[in-house]
MDAnalysis code that builds the backbone (N, CA, C; Angstrom):
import MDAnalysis as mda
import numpy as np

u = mda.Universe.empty(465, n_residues=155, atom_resindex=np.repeat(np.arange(155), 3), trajectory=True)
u.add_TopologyAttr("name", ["N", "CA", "C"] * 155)
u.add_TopologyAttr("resid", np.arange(1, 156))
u.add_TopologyAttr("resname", ["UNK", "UNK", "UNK", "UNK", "UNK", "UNK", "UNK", "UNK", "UNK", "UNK", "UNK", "UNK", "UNK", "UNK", "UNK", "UNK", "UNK", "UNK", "UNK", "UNK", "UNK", "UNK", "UNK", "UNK", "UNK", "UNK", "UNK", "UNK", "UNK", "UNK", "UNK", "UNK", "UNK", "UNK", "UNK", "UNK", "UNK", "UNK", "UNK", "UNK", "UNK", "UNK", "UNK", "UNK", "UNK", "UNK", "UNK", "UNK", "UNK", "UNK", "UNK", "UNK", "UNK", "UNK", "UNK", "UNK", "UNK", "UNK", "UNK", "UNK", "UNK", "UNK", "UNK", "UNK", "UNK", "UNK", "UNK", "UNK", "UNK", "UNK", "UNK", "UNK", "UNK", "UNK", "UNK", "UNK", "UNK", "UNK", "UNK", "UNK", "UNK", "UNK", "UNK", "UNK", "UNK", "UNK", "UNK", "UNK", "UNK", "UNK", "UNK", "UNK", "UNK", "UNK", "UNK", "UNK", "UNK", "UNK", "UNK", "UNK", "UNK", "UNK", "UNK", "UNK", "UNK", "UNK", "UNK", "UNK", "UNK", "UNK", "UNK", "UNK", "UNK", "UNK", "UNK", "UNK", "UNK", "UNK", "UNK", "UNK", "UNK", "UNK", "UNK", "UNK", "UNK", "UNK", "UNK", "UNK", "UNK", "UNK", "UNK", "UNK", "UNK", "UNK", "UNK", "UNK", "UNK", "UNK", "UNK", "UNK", "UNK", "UNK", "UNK", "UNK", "UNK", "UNK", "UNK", "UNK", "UNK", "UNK", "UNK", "UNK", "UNK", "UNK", "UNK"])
u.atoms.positions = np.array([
    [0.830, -1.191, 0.000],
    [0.000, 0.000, 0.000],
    [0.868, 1.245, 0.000],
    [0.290, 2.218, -0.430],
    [1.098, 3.749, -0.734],
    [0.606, 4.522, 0.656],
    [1.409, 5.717, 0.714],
    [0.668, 6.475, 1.492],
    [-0.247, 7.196, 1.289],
    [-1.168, 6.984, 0.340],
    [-1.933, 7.518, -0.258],
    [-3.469, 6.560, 0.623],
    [-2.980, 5.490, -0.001],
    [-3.848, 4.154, 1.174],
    [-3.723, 4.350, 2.677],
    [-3.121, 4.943, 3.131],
    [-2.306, 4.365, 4.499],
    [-3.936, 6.106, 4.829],
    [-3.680, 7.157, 3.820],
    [-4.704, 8.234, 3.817],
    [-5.888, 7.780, 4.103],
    [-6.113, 6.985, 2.947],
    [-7.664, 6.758, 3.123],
    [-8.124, 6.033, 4.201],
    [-7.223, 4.842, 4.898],
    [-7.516, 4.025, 6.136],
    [-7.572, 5.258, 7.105],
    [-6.470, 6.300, 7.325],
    [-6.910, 7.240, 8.368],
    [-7.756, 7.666, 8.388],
    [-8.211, 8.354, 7.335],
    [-9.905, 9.074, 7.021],
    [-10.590, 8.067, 7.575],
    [-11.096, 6.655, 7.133],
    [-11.778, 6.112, 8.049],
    [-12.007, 6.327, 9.356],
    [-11.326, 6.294, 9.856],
    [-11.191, 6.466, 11.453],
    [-11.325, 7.748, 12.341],
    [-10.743, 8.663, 10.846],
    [-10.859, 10.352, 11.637],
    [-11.764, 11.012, 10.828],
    [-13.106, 10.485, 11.059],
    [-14.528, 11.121, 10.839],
    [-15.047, 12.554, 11.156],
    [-16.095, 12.747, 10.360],
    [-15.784, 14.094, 10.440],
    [-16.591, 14.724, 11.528],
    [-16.653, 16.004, 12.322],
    [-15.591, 16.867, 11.570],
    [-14.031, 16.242, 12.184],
    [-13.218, 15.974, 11.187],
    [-11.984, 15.713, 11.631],
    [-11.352, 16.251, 12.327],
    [-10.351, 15.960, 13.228],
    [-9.629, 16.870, 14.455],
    [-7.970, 16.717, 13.639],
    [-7.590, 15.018, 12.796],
    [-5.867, 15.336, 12.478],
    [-5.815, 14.443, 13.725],
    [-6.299, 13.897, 14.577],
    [-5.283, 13.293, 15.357],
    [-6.462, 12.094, 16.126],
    [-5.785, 10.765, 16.794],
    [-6.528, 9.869, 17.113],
    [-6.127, 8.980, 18.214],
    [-6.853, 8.499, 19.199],
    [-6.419, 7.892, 20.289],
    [-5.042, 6.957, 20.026],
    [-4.607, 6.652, 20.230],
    [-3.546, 5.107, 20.339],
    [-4.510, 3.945, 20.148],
    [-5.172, 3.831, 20.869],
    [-6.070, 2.931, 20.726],
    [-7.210, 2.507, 19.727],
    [-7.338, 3.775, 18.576],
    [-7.830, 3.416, 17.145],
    [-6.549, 3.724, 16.726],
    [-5.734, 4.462, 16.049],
    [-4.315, 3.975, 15.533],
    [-4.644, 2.065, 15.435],
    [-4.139, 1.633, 16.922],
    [-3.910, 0.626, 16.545],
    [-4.932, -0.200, 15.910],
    [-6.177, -0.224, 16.268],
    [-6.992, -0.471, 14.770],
    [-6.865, -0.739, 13.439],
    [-6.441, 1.239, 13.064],
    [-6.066, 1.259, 11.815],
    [-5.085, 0.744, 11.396],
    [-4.321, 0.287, 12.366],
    [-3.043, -0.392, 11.367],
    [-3.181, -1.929, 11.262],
    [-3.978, -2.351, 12.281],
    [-4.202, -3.973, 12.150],
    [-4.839, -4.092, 10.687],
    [-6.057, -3.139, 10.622],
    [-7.150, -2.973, 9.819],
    [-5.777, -3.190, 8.009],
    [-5.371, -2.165, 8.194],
    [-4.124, -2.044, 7.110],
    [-3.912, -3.392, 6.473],
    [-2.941, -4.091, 7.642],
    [-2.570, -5.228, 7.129],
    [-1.532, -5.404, 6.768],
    [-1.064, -5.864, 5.307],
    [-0.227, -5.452, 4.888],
    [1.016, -6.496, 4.840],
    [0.530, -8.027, 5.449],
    [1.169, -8.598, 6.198],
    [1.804, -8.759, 7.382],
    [1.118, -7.496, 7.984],
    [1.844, -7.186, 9.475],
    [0.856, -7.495, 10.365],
    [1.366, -8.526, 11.517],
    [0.903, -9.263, 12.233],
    [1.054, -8.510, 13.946],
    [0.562, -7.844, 14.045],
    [0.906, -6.956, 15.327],
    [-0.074, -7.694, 16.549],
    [0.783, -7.748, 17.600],
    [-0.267, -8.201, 19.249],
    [0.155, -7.101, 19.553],
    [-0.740, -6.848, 20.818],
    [-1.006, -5.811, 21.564],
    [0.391, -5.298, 21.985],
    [1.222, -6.065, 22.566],
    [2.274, -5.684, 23.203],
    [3.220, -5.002, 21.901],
    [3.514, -5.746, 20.741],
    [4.166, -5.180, 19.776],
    [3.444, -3.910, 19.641],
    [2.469, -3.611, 19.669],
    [1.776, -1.934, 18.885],
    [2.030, -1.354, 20.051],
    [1.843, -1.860, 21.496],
    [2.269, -0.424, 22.346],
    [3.905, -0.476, 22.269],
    [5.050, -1.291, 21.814],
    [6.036, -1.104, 21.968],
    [5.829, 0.070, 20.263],
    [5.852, -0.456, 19.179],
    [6.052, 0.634, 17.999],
    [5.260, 1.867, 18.277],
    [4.327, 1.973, 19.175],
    [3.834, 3.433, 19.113],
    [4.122, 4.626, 20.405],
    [4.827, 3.086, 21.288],
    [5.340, 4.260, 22.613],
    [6.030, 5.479, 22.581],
    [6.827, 5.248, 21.695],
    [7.296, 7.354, 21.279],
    [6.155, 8.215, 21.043],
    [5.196, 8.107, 20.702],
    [4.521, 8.985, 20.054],
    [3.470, 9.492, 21.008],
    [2.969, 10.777, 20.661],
    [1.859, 11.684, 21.848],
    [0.577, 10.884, 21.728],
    [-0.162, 11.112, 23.151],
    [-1.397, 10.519, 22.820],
    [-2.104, 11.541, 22.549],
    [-3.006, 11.940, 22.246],
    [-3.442, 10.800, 20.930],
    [-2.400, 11.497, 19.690],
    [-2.524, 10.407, 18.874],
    [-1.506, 10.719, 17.542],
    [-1.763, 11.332, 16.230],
    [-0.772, 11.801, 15.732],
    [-1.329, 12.857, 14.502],
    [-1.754, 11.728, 12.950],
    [-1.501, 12.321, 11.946],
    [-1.514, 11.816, 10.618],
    [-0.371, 11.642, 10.683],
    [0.762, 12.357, 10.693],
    [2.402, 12.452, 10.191],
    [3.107, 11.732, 11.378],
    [2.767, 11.118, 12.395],
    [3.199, 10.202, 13.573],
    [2.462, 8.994, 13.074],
    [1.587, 8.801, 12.479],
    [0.888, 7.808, 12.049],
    [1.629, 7.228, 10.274],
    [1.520, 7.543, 9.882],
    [2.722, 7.484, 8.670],
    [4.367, 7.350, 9.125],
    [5.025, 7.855, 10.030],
    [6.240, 7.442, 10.336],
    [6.401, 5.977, 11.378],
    [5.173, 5.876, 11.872],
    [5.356, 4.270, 12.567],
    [4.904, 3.411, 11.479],
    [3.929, 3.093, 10.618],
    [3.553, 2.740, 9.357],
    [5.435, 2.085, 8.518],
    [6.430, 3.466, 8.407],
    [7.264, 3.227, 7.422],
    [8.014, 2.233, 8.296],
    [7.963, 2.335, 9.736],
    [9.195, 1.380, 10.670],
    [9.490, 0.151, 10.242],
    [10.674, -0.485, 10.097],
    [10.445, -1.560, 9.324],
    [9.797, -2.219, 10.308],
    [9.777, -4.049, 9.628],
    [8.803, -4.482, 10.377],
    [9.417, -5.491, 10.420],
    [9.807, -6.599, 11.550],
    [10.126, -7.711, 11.687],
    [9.554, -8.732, 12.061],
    [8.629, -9.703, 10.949],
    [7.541, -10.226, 11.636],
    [8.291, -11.380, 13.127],
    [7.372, -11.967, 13.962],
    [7.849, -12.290, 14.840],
    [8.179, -14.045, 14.069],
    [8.708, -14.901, 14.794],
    [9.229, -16.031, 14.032],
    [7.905, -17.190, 14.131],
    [7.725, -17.767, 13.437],
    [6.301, -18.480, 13.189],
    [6.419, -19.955, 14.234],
    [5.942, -19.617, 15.048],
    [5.626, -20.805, 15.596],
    [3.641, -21.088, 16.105],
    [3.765, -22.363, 16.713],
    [2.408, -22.312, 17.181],
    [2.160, -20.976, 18.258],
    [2.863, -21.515, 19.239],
    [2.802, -20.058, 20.378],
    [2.579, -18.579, 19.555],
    [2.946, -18.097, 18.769],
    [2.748, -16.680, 17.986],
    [1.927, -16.598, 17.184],
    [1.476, -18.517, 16.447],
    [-0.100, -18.131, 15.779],
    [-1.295, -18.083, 17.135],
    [-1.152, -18.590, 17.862],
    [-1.723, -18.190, 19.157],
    [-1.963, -17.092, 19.705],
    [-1.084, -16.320, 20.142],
    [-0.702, -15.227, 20.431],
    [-1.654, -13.890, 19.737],
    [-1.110, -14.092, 18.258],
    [-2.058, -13.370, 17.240],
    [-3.566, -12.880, 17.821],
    [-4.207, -14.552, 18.023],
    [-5.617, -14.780, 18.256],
    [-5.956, -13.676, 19.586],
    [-4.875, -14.281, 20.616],
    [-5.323, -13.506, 22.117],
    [-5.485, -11.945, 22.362],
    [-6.505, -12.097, 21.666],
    [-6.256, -10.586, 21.853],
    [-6.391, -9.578, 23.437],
    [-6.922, -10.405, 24.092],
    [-6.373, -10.228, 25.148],
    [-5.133, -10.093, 26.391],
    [-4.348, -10.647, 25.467],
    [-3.323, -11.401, 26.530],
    [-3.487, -12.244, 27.691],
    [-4.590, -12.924, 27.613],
    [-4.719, -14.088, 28.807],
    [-3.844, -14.935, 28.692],
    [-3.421, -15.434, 27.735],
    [-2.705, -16.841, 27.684],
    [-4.150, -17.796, 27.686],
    [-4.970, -17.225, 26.669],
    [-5.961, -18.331, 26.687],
    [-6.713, -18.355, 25.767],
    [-7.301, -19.239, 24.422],
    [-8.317, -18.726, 23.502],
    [-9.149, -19.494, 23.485],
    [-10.760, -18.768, 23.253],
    [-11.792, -19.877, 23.332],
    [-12.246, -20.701, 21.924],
    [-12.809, -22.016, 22.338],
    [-12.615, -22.787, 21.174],
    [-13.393, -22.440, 20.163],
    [-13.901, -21.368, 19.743],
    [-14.197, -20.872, 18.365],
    [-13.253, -19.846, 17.522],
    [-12.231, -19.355, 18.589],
    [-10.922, -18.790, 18.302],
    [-10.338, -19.989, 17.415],
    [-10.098, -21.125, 18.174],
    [-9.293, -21.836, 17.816],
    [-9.253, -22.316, 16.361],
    [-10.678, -22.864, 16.749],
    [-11.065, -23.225, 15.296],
    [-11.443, -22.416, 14.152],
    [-10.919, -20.898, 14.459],
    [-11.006, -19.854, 13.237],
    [-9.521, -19.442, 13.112],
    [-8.973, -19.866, 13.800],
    [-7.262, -20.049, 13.890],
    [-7.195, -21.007, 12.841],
    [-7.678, -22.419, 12.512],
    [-7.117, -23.056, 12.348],
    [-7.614, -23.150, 11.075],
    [-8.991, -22.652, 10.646],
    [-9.744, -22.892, 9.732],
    [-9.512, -21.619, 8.277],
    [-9.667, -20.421, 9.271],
    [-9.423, -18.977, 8.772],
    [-11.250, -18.950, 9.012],
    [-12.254, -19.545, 8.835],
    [-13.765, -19.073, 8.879],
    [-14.303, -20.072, 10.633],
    [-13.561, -20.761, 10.794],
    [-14.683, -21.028, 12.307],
    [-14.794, -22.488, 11.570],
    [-15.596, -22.753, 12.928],
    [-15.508, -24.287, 13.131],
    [-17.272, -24.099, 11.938],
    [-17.724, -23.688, 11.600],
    [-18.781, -23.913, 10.716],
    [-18.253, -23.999, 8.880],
    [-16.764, -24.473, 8.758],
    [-16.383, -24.284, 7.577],
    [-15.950, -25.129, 7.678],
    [-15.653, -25.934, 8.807],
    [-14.932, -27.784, 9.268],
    [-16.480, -28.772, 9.200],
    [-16.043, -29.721, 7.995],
    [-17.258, -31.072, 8.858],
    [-17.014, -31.664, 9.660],
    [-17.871, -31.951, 10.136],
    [-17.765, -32.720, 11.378],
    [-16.241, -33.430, 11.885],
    [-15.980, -34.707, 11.515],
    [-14.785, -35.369, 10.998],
    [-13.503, -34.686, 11.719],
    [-13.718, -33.529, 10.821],
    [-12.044, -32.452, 10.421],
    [-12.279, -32.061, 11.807],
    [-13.571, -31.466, 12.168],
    [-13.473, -30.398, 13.556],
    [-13.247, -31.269, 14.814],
    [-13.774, -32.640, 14.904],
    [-13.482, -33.331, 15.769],
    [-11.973, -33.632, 15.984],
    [-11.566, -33.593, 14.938],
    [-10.154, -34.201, 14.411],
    [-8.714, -32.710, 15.207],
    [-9.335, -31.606, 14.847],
    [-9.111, -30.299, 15.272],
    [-8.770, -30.269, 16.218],
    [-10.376, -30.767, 17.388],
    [-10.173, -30.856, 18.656],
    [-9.564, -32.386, 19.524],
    [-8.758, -33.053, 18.876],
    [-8.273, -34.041, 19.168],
    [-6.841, -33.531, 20.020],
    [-7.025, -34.250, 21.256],
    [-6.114, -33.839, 22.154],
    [-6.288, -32.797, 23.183],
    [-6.738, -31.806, 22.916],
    [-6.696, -30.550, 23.201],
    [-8.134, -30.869, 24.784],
    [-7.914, -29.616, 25.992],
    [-8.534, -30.148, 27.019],
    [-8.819, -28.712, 26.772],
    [-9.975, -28.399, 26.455],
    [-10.966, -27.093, 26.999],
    [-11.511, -27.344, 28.541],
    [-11.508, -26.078, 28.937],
    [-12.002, -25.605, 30.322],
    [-12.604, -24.181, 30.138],
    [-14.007, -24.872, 30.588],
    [-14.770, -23.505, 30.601],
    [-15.117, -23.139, 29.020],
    [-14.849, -23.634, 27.866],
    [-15.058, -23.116, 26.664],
    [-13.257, -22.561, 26.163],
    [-12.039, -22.310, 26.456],
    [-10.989, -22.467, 26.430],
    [-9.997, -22.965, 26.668],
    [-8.888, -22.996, 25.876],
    [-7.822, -23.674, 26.142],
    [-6.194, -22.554, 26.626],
    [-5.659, -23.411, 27.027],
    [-4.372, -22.264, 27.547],
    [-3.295, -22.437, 26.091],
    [-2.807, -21.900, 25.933],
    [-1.972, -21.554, 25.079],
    [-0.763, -22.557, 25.127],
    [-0.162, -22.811, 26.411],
    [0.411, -24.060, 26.649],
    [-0.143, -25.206, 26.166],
    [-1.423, -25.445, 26.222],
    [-1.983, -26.434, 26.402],
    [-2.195, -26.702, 24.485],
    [-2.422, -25.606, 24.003],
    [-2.380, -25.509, 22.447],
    [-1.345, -25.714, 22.042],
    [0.031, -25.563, 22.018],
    [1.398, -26.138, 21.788],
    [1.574, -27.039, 22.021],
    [1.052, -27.539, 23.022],
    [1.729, -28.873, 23.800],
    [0.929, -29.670, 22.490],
    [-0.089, -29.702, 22.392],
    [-0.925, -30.690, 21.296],
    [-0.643, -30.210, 19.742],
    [-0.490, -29.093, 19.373],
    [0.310, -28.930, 17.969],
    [1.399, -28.883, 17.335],
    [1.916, -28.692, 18.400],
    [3.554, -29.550, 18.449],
    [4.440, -30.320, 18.746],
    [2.884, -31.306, 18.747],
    [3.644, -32.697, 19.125],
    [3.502, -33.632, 17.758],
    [4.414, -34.490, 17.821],
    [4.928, -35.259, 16.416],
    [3.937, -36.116, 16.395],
    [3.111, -35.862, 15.168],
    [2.389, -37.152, 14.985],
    [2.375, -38.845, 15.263],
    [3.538, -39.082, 15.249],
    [3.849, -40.431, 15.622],
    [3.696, -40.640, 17.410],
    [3.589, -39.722, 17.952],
    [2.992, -39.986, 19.371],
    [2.093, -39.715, 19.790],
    [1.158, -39.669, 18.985],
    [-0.142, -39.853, 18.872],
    [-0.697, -41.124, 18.463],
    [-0.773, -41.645, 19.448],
    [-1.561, -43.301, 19.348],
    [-2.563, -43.239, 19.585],
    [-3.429, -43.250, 18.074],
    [-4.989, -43.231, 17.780],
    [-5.410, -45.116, 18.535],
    [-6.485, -44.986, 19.014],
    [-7.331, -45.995, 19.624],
    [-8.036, -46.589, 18.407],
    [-8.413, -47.992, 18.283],
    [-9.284, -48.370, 17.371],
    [-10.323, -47.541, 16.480],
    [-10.907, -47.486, 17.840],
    [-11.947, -46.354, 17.496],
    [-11.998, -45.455, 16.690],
    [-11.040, -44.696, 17.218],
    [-10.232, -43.647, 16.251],
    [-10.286, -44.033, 14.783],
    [-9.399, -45.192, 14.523],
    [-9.014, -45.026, 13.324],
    [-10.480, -45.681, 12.875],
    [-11.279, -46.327, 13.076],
    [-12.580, -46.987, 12.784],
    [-13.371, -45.581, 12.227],
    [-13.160, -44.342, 13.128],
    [-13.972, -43.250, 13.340],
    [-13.585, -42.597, 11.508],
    [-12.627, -42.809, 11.591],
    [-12.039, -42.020, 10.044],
    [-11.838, -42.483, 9.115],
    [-12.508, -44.261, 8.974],
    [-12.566, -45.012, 8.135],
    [-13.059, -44.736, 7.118],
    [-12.725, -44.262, 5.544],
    [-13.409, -44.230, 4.197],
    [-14.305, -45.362, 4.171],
])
């Protein structure tokens, strides 16, 4: 995107009558909103925007925009992470399964979504983030499916 784009996403946000300047807290919006391939959690956007006044201008908003960007290194824990938008260390299982799916567990049949939630111990409607690594990054071969199992996924 140009800064010409990076314009029009601000206009979104700085409705009229416009003031030129916007909380931190839509900023970071607009830049998730952006995209761009940039994968920002909470903690990364208050670290790239901590220099800047609250609330922030157009031309403070365009110079964090140009910062380069180092995405973080891809593991399960950071596609996780992504999701939390909270920072609990915890996502609930329709997170998960829109984590895993990109649309939600209503774009999995049956089968796949069961298959999804294989392993994994929800509490309360979530899982811990530990608890999501521990089961997606574990090597298939130690996973010893039960009869059943494999009966269950029989063509």
């Amino acid at each position: 995107m140009s800064e010409a784009d990076w314009k029009v996403a601000w206009d979104l946000f700085d409705r009229p009558p416009r003031k030129g300047v916007l909380p931190k807290s839509v900023v970071k919006d607009c830049m998730r909103g952006i995209g761009e391939g940039r994968y920002y959690g909470e903690t990364a956007l208050d670290e790239l925007l901590s220099g800047y006044p609250e609330p922030m201008g157009y031309q403070d908003f365009v110079d964090a925009m140009k910062k380069p960007y180092e995405p973080p290194p891809v593991t399960t824990r950071a596609a996780c992470q992504a999701y939390d938008g909270k920072e609990v260390g915890m996502l609930m299982e329709m997170e998960v399964m829109k984590m895993l799916t990109g649309d939600g567990a209503d774009a999995l049949p049956d089968q796949l979504l069961e298959a999804a939630r294989y392993g994994l111990v929800f509490q309360k409607g979530e899982a811990t983030i530990d608890e999501l690594e521990r089961v997606y990054e574990m090597p298939a071969s130690a996973i010893e499916p039960t009869l059943d199992d494999v009966l269950k996924y029989a063509v």
